[in-house]
Short mmCIF file of the C-alpha atoms (twelve columns), coordinates in Angstrom:
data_MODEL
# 
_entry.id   MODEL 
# 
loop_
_atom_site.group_PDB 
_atom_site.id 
_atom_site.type_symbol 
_atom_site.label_atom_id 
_atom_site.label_alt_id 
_atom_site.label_comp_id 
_atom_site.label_asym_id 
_atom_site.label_seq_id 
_atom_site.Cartn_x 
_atom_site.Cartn_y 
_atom_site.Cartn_z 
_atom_site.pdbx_PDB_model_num 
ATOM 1   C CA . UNK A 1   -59.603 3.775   21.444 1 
ATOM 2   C CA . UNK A 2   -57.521 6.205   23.647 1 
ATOM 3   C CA . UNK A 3   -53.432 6.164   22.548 1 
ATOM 4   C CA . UNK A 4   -52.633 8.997   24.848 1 
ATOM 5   C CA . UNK A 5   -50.075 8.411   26.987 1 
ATOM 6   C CA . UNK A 6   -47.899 11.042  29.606 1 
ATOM 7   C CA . UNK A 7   -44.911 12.082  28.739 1 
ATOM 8   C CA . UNK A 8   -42.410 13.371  31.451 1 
ATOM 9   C CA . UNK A 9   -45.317 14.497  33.087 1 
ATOM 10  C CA . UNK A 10  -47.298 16.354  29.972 1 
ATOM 11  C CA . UNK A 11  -50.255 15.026  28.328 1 
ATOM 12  C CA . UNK A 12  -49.450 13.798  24.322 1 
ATOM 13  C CA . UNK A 13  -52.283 12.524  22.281 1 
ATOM 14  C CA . UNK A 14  -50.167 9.530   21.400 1 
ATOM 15  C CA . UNK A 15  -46.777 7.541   22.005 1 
ATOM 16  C CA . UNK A 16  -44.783 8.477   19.177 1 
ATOM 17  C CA . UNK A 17  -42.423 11.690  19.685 1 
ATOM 18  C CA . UNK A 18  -40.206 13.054  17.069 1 
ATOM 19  C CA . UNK A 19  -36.392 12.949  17.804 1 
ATOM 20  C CA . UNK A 20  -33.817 15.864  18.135 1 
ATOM 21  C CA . UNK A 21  -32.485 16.280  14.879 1 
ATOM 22  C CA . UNK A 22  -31.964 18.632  11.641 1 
ATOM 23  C CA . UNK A 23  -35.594 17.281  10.956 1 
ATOM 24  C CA . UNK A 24  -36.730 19.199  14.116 1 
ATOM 25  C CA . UNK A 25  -34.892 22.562  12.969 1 
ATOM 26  C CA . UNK A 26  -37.433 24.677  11.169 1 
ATOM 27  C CA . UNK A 27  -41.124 25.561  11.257 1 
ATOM 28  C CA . UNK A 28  -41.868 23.747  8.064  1 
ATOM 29  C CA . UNK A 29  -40.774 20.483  9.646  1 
ATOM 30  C CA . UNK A 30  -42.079 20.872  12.603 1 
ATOM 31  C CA . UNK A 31  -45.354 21.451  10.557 1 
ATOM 32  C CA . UNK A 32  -45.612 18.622  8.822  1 
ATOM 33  C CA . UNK A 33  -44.251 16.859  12.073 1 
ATOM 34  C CA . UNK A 34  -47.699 17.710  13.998 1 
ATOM 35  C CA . UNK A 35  -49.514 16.992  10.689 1 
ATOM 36  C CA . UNK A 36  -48.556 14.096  10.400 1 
ATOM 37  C CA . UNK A 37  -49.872 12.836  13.631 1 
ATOM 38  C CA . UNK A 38  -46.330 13.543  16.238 1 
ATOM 39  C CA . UNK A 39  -47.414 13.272  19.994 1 
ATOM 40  C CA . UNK A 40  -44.527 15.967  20.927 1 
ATOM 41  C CA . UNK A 41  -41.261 17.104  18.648 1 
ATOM 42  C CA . UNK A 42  -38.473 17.872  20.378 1 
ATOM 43  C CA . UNK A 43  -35.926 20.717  18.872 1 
ATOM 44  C CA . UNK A 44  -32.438 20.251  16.934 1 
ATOM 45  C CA . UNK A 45  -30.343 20.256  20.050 1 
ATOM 46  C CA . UNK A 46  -28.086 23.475  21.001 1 
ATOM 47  C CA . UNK A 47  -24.774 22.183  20.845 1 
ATOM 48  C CA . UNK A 48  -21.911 23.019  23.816 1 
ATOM 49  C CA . UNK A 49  -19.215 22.228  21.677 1 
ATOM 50  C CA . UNK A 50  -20.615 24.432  18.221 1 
ATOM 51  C CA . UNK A 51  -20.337 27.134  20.879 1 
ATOM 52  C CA . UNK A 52  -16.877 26.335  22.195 1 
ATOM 53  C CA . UNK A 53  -15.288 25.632  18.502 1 
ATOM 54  C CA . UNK A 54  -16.942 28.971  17.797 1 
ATOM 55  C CA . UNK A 55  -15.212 30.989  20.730 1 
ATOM 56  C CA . UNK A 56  -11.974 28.708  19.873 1 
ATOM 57  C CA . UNK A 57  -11.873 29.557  16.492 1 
ATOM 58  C CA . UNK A 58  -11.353 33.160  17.335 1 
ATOM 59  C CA . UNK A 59  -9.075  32.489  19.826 1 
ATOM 60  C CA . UNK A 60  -6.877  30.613  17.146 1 
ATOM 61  C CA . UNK A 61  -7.133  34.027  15.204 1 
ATOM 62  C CA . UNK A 62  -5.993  36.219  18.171 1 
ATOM 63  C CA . UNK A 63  -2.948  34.006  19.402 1 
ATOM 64  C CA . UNK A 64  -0.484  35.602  16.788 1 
ATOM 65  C CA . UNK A 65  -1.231  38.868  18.040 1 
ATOM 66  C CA . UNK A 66  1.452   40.125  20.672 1 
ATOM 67  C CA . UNK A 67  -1.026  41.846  23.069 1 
ATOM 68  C CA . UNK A 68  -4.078  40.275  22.538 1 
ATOM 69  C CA . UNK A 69  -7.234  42.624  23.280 1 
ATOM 70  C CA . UNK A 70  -8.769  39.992  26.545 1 
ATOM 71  C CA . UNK A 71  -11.658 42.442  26.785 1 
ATOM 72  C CA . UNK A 72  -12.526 41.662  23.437 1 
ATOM 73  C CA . UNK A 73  -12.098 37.928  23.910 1 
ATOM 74  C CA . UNK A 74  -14.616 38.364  26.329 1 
ATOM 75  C CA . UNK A 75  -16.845 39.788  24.595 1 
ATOM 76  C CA . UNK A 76  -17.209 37.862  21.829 1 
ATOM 77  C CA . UNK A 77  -17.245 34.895  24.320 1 
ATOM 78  C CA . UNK A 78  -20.229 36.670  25.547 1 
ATOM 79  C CA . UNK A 79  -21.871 37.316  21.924 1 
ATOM 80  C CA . UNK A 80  -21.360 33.865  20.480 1 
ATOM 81  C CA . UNK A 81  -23.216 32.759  23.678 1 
ATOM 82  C CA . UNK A 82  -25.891 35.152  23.708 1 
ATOM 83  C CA . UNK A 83  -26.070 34.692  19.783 1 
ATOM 84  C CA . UNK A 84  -26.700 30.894  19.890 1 
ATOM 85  C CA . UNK A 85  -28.779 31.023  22.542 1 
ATOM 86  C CA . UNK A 86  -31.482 33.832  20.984 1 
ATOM 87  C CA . UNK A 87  -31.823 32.030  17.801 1 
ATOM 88  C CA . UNK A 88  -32.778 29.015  19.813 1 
ATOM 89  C CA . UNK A 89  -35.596 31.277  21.733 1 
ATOM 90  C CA . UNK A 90  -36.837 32.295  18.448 1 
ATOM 91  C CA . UNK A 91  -37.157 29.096  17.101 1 
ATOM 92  C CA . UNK A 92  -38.933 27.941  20.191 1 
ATOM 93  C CA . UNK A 93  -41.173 30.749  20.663 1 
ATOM 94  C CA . UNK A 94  -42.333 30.762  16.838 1 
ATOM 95  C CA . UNK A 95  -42.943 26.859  17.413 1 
ATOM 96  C CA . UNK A 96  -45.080 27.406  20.614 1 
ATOM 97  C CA . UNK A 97  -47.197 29.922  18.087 1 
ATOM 98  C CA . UNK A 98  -47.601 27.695  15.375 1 
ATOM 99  C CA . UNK A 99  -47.903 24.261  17.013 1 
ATOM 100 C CA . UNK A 100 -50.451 22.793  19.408 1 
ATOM 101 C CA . UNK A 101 -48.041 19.928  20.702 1 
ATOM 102 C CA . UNK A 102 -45.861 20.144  23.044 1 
ATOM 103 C CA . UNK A 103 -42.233 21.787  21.874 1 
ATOM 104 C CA . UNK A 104 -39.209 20.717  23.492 1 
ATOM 105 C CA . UNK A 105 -36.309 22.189  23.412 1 
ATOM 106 C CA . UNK A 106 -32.443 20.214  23.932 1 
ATOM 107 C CA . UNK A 107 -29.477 21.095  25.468 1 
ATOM 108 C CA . UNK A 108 -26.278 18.880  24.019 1 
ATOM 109 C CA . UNK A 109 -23.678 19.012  26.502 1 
ATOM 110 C CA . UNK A 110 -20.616 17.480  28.315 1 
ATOM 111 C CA . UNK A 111 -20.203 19.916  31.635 1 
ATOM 112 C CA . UNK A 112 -22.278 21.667  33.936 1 
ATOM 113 C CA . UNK A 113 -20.563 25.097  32.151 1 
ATOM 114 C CA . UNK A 114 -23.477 27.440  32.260 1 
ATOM 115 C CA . UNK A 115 -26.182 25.099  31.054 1 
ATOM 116 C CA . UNK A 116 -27.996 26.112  34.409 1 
ATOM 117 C CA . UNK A 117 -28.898 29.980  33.113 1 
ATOM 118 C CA . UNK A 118 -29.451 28.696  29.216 1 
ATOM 119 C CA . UNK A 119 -32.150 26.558  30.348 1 
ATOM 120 C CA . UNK A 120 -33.529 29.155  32.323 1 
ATOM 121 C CA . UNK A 121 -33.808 31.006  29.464 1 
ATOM 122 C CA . UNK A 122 -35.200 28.325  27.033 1 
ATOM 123 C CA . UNK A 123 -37.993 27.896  29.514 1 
ATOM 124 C CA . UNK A 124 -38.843 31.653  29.364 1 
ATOM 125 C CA . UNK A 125 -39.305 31.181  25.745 1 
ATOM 126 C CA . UNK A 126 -41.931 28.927  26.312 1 
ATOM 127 C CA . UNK A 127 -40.506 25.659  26.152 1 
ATOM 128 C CA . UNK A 128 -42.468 22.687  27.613 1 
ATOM 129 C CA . UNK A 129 -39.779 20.617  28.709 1 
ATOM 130 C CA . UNK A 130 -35.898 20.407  28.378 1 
ATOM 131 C CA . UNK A 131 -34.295 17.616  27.227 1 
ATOM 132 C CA . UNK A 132 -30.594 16.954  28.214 1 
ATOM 133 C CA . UNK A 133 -28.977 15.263  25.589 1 
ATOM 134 C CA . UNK A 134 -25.108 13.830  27.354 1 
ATOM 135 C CA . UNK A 135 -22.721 11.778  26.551 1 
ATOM 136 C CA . UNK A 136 -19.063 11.449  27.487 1 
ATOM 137 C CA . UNK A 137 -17.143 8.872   26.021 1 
ATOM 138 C CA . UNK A 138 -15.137 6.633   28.596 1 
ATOM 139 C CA . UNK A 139 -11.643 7.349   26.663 1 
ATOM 140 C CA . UNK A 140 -9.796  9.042   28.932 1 
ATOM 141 C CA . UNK A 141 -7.668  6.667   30.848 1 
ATOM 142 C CA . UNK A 142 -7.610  8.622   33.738 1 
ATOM 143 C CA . UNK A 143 -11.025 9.077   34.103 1 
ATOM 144 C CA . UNK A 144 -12.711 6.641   36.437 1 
ATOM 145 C CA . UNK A 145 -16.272 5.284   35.664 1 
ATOM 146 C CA . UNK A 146 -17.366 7.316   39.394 1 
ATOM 147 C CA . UNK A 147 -15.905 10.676  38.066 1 
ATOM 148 C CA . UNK A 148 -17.826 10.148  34.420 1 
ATOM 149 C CA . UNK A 149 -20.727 9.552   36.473 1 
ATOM 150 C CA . UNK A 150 -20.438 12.328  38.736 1 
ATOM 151 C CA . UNK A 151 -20.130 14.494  36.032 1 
ATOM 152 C CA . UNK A 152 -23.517 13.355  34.093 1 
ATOM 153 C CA . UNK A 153 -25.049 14.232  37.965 1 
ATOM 154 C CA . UNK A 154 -23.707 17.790  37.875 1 
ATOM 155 C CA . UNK A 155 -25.089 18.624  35.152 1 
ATOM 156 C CA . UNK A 156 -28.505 17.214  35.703 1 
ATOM 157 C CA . UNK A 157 -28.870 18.426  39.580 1 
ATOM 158 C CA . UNK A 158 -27.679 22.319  37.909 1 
ATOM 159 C CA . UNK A 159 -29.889 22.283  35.030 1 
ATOM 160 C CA . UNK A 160 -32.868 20.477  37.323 1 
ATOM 161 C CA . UNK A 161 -32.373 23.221  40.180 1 
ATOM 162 C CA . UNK A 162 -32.603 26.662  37.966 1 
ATOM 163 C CA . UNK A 163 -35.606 25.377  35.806 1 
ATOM 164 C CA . UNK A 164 -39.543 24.290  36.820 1 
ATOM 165 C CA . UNK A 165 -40.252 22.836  33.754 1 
ATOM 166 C CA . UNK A 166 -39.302 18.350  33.101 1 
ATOM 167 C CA . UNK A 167 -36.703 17.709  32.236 1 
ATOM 168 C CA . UNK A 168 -35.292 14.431  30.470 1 
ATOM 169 C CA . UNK A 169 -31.897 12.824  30.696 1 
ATOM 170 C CA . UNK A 170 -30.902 11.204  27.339 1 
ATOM 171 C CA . UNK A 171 -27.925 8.300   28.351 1 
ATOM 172 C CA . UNK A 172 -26.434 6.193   26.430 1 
ATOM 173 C CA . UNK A 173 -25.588 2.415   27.267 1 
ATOM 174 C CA . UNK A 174 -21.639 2.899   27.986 1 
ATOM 175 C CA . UNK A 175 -21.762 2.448   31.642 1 
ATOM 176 C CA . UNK A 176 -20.374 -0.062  33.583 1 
ATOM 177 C CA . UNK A 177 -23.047 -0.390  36.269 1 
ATOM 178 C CA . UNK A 178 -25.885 0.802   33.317 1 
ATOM 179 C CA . UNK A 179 -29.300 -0.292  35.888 1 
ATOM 180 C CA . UNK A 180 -27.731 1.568   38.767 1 
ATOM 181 C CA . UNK A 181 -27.036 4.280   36.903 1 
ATOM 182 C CA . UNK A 182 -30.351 4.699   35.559 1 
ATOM 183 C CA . UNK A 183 -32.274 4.361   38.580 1 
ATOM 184 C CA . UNK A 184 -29.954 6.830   40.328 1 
ATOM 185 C CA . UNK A 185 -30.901 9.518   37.240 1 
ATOM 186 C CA . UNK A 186 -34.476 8.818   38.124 1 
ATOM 187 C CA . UNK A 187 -34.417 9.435   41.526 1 
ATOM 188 C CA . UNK A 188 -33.178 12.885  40.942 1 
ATOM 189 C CA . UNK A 189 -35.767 15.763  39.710 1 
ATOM 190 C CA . UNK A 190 -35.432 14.682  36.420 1 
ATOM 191 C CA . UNK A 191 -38.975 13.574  34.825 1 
ATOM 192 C CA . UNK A 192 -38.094 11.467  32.555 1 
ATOM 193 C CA . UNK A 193 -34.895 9.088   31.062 1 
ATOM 194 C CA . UNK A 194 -34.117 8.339   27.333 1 
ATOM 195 C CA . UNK A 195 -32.542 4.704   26.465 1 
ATOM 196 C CA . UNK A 196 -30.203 5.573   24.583 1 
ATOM 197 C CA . UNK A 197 -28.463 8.499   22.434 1 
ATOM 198 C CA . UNK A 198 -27.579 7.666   18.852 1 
ATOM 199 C CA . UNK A 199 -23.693 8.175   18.219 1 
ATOM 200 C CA . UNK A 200 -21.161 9.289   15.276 1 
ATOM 201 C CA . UNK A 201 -19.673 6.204   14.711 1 
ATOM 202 C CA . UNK A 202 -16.554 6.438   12.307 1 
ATOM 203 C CA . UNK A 203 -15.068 4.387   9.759  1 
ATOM 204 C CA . UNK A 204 -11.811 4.954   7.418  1 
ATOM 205 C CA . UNK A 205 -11.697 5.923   3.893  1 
ATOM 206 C CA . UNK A 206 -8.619  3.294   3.432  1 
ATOM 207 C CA . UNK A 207 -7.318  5.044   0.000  1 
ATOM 208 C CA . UNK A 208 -7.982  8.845   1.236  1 
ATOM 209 C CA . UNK A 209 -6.931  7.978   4.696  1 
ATOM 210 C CA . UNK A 210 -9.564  9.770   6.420  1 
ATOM 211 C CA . UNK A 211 -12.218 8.946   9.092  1 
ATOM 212 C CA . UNK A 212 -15.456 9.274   7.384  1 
ATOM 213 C CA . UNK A 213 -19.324 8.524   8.967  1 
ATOM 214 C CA . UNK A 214 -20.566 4.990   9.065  1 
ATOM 215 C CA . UNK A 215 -24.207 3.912   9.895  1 
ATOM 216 C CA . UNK A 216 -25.641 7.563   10.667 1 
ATOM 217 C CA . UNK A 217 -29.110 6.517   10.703 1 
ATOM 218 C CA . UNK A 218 -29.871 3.636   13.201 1 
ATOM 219 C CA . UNK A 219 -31.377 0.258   11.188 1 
ATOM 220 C CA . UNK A 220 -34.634 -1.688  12.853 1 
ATOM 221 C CA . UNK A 221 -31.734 -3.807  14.255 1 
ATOM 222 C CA . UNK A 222 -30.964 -1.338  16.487 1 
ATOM 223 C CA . UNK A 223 -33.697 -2.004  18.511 1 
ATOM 224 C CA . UNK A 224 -32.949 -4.646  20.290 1 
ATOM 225 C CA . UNK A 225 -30.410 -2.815  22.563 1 
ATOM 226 C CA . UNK A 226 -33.185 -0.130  23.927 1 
ATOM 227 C CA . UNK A 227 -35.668 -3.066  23.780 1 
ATOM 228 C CA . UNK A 228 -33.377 -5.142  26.208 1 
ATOM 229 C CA . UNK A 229 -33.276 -2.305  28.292 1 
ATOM 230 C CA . UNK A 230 -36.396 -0.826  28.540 1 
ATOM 231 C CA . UNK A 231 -37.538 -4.237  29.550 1 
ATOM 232 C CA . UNK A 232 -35.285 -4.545  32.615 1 
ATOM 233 C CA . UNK A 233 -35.625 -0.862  33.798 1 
ATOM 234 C CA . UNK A 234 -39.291 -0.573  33.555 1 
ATOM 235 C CA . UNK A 235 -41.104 -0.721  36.998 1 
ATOM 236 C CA . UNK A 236 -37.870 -0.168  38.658 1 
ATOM 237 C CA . UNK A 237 -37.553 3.443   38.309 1 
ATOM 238 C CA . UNK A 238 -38.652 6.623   39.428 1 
ATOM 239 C CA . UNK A 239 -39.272 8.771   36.209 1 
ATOM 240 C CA . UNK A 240 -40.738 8.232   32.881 1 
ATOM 241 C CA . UNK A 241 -39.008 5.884   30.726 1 
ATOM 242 C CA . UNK A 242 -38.771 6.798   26.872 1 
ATOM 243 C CA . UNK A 243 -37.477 4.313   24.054 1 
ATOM 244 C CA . UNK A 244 -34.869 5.836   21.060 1 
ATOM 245 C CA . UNK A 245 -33.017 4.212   18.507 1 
ATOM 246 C CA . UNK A 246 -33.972 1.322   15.655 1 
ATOM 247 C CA . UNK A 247 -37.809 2.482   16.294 1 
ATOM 248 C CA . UNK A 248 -38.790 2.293   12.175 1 
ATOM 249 C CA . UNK A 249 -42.356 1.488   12.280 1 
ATOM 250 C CA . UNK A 250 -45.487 0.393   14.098 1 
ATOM 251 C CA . UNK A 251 -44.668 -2.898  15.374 1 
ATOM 252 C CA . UNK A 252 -41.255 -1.300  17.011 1 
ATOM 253 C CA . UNK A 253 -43.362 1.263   18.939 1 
ATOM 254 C CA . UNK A 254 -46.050 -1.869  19.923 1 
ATOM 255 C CA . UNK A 255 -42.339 -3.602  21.156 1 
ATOM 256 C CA . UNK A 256 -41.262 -0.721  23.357 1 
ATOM 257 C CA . UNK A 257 -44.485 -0.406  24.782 1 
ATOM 258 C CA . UNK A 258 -45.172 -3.673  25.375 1 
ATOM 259 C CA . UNK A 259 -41.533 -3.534  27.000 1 
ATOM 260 C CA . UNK A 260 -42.478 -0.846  29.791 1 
ATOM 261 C CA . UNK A 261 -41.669 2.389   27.530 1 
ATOM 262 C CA . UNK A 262 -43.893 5.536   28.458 1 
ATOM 263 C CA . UNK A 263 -43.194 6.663   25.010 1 
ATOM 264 C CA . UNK A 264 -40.754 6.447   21.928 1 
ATOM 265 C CA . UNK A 265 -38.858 8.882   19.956 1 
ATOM 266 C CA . UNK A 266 -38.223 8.369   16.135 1 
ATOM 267 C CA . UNK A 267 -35.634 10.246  14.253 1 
ATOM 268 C CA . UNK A 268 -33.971 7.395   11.704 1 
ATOM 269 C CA . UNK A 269 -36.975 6.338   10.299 1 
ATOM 270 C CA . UNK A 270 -38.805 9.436   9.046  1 
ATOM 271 C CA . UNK A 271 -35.348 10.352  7.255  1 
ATOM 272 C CA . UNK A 272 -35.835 6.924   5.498  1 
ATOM 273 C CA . UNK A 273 -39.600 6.741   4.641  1 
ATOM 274 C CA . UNK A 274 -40.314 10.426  4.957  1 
ATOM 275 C CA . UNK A 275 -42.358 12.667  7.964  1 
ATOM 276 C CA . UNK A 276 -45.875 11.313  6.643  1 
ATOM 277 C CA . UNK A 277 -45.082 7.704   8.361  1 
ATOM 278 C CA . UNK A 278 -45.702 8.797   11.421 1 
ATOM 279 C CA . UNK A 279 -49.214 8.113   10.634 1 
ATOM 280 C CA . UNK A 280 -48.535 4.578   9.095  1 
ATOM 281 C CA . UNK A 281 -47.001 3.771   12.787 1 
ATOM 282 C CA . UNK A 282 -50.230 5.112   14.608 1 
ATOM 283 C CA . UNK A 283 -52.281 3.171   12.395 1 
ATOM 284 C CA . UNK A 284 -49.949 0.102   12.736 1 
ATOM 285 C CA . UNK A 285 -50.331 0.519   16.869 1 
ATOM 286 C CA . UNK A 286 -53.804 1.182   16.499 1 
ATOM 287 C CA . UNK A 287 -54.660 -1.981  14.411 1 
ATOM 288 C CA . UNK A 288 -52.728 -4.057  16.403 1 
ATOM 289 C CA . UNK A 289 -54.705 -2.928  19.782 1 
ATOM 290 C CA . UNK A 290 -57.589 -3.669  17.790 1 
ATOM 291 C CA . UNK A 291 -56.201 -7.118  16.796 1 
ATOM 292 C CA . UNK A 292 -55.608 -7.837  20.527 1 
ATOM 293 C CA . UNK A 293 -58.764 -5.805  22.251 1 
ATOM 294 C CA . UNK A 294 -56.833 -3.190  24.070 1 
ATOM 295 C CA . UNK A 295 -58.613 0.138   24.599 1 
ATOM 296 C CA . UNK A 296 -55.687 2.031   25.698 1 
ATOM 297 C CA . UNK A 297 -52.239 2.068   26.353 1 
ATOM 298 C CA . UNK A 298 -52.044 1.239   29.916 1 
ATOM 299 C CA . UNK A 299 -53.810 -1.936  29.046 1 
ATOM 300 C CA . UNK A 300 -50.509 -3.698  27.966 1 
ATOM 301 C CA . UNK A 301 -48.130 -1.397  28.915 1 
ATOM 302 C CA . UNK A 302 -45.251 -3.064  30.483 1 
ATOM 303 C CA . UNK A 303 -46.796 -6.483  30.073 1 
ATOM 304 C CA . UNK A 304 -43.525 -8.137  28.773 1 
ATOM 305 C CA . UNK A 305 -41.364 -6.406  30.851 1 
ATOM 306 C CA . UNK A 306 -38.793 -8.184  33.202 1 
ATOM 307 C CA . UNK A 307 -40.677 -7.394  35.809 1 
ATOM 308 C CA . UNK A 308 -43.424 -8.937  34.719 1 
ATOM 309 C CA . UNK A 309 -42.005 -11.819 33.218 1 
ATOM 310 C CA . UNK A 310 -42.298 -15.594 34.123 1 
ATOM 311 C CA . UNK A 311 -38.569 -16.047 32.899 1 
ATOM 312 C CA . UNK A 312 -36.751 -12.833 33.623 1 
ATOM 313 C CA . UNK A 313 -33.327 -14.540 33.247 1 
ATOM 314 C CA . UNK A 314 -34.191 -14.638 29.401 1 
ATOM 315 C CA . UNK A 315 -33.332 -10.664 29.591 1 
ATOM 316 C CA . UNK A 316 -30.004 -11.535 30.766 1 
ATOM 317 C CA . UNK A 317 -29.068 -13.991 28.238 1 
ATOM 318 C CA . UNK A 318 -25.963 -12.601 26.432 1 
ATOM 319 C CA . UNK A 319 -24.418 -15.323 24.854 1 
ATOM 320 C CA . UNK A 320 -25.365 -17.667 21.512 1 
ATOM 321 C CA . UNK A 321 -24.611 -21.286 22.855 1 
ATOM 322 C CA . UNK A 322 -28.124 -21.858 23.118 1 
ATOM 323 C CA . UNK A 323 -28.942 -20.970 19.770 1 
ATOM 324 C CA . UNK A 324 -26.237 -21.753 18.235 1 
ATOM 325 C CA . UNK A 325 -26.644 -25.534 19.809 1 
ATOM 326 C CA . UNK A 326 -29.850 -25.913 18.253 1 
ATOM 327 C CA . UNK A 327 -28.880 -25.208 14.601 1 
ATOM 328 C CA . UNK A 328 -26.765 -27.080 11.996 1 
ATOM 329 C CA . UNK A 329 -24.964 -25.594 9.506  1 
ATOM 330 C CA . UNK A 330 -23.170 -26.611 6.351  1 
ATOM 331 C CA . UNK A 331 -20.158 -24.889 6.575  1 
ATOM 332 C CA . UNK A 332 -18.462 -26.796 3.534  1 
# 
């Protein structure tokens, strides 16, 4: 039975590829990550804004100074930069020497800025692929939905044109014209498109009057909105196609699959149930293509997709009135 699939262009001995995330941050993990069965791991994601809050923080410290020294501003602008950036080459090049599946590395960012020469330099370090990891949240009243989307195509076209490794867009679903969007991305050098980021969603502490985390880790639940997705995208685009969020076990990555995914990230899951279940959702796939005598991936592979389907308005289907019609309920 052959569970290799590609993935934004590389070959992976399987589906399942571990998510950015503090998981993804040291050798150990990313260890036990291949051991336990990962196709590909992609890295803890370099962060534009730790960098910023970093430069800003000394900024703040400076501002109560009369003549502030603007040579030395800008060079610690350049040393927190260069900083950052060679701890991330380390921890790529040490997991290109210790692992034998692809390592790829991800740049978290909300402006073209000068993502274009990091990447560069990520792919020096041996990266495999780059994954770009945006999101700008549509808050700013003045900011039309064309100049949000504009921006999210500066930043790939920059990155795209200074690197020759793939590269991977990772969206989320707050777009007005979401299908559009997505097949736009894919017609651009990018290799590959995620569906969808996984957000900080906050909630109040009502007695300390603070904004505290809710839901950080994404349930099985979740699925259904990259599952939706995936099905109407798939055979419509130009790129690779990779499922994230509420993937928790075998029969989720059987779903996205089935759906039109090339692949699917988990992240949520292996925080719950530990690294080793990796190998609990390769046996769950591989049982299941046993159950249903399917020798490899490509055999059902977008089989339930939209595209595909004999009722592709069911994809559409938003409201409950049908289901709600059909059930009775004792409300008393």
């Amino acid at each position: 039975m052959d569970i290799s699939v590609s993935y934004l262009g590389l070959k992976i001995k399987n589906p399942v590829v571990v998510g950015s995330s503090s998981l993804t941050a040291s050798i150990e993990n990313l260890k036990k990550i291949e051991k336990a069965g990962a196709g590909a791991v992609v890295l803890k994601s370099i962060f534009e804004e730790e960098i910023y809050y970093e430069y800003r923080s000394i900024l703040e410290k400076e501002k109560d100074l009369e003549f502030p020294d603007v040579r030395f501003l800008d060079y610690y602008d350049y040393k927190i930069k260069n900083d950052n950036i060679k701890k991330y080459m380390d921890l790529i090049k040490e997991a290109k020497k210790e692992l034998s599946i692809p390592v790829i590395a991800s740049i978290n960012c909300k402006s073209s800025w000068e993502w274009g020469f990091f990447a560069k330099k990520l792919e020096e370090a041996g990266a495999d692929a780059i994954e770009l990891n945006m999101f700008i949240l549509p808050s700013d009243f003045n900011l039309t939905c064309t100049k949000v989307e504009e921006t999210y195509m500066k930043i790939i076209n920059e990155i795209t044109s200074k690197v020759n490794i793939p590269v991977a867009a990772k969206l989320s679903y707050y777009f007005s014209d979401l299908a559009a969007f997505v097949k736009r991305v894919s017609e651009t050098d990018v290799k590959g498109v995620v569906l969808f980021n996984r957000f900080f969603h906050p909630d109040f502490d009502i007695d300390k009057f603070e904004i505290v985390p809710s839901n950080v880790l994404s349930q099985s639940s979740d699925l259904a909105i990259s599952l939706r997705w995936m099905s109407i995208m798939a055979g419509r685009v130009s790129s690779d196609l990779i499922a994230s969020t509420g993937v928790h076990d075998g029969a989720s990555v059987v779903k996205e699959l089935l759906a039109g995914a090339d692949a699917v990230q988990v992240v949520s899951s292996l925080y719950k149930k530990g690294i080793d279940s990796i190998g609990e959702m390769l046996e769950e796939l591989q049982s299941w293509m046993k159950k249903h005598g399917f020798e490899k991936i490509d055999d059902f592979k977008g089989k339930m997709s939209q595209k595909n389907s004999p009722n592709p308005g069911e994809y559409e289907r938003v409201q409950f009135m049908r289901y709600f019609e059909s059930k009775k309920y004792d409300l008393d």
